[in-house]
C-alpha positions, 0 to 999 in steps of 0.5 A: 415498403419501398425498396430505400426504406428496406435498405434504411431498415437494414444498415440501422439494424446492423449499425445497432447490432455493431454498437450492441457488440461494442457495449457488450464487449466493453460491459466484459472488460468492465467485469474483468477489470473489476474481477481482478482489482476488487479481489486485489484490494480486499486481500490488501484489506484483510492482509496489510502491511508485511508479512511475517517472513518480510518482517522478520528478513528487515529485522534481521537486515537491519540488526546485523548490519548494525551487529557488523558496524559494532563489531568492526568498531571492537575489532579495531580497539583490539588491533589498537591494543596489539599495535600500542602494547598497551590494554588499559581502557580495553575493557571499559571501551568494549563496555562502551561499545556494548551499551551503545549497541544495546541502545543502537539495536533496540531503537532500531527495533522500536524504528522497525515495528513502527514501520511495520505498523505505518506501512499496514495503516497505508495499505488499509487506507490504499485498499479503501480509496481504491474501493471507494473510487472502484464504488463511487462511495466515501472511503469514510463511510467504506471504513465504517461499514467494514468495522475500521476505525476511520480515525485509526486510518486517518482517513478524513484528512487523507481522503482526496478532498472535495472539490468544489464543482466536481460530482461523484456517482457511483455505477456498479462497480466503476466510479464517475466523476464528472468535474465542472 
């Protein structure tokens, strides 16, 4: 072997040693990345929406300002009665005044379990669209396979829709989409 070819052999060996440096660190991010989002989106799966103390603290919140609203409202009928003298139509006013926020507070009730339910349903549907983007797999089939009703979640009309001349794979657990 000449003394170029040498010289040749050596700079292809350290070039290659350097691209096999680069692709193991990147396969390492890869798998840290991948170690911290997939543990992040299963526990959004197993554990969606509110917990309970959150549920219980916007409950709470939204009961006592109307509890504040309803009585601030009995307040003044009273201070109107020590300014007029006059008591007639206090106790059916304060009547009034408790059936409207016994209808007030229990349609907030009913607004707040609602809320509670829509935000679990989204976070069951956000921790699968990650999933399947993170796996390059249908969050459709995904939702199947983990045992959730796909229709419960609407994920067929949620699900980022198919383009045309755009190609999805899968690679372990990094997705690529190639569009056209």
């Amino acid at each position: 072997m000449s003394r170029a070819s040498d010289q040749t052999a050596q700079y292809t060996d350290q070039e290659r040693a350097a691209i096999d440096a680069t692709n193991q660190q990147l396969l390492a991010q890869q798998a840290a990345f991948g170690n911290t989002v997939v543990p992040a989106y299963q526990n959004m799966l197993a554990n969606p929406g509110y917990t309970q103390a959150q549920q219980a603290a916007i409950t709470g919140a939204t009961q006592g300002s109307l509890a504040s609203a309803f009585s601030a409202l009995a307040q003044r009928a009273a201070n109107r009665i020590a300014a007029t003298n006059n008591s007639a139509g206090f106790a059916d006013s304060l009547d009034q005044l408790a059936r409207t926020q016994a209808q007030q507070q229990s349609q907030t009730a009913d607004q707040n379990q609602i809320a509670f339910a829509n935000r679990a349903q989204q976070d069951q549907l956000n921790a699968l669209q990650g999933l399947s983007g993170l796996y390059g797999v249908d969050a459709n089939m995904l939702s199947r396979t983990l045992g959730i009703p796909a229709d419960l979640l609407g994920v067929r009309a949620r699900v980022t829709p198919a383009t045309t001349g755009s190609l999805k794979a899968g690679f372990g657990p990094f997705g690529l989409n190639l569009g056209f």
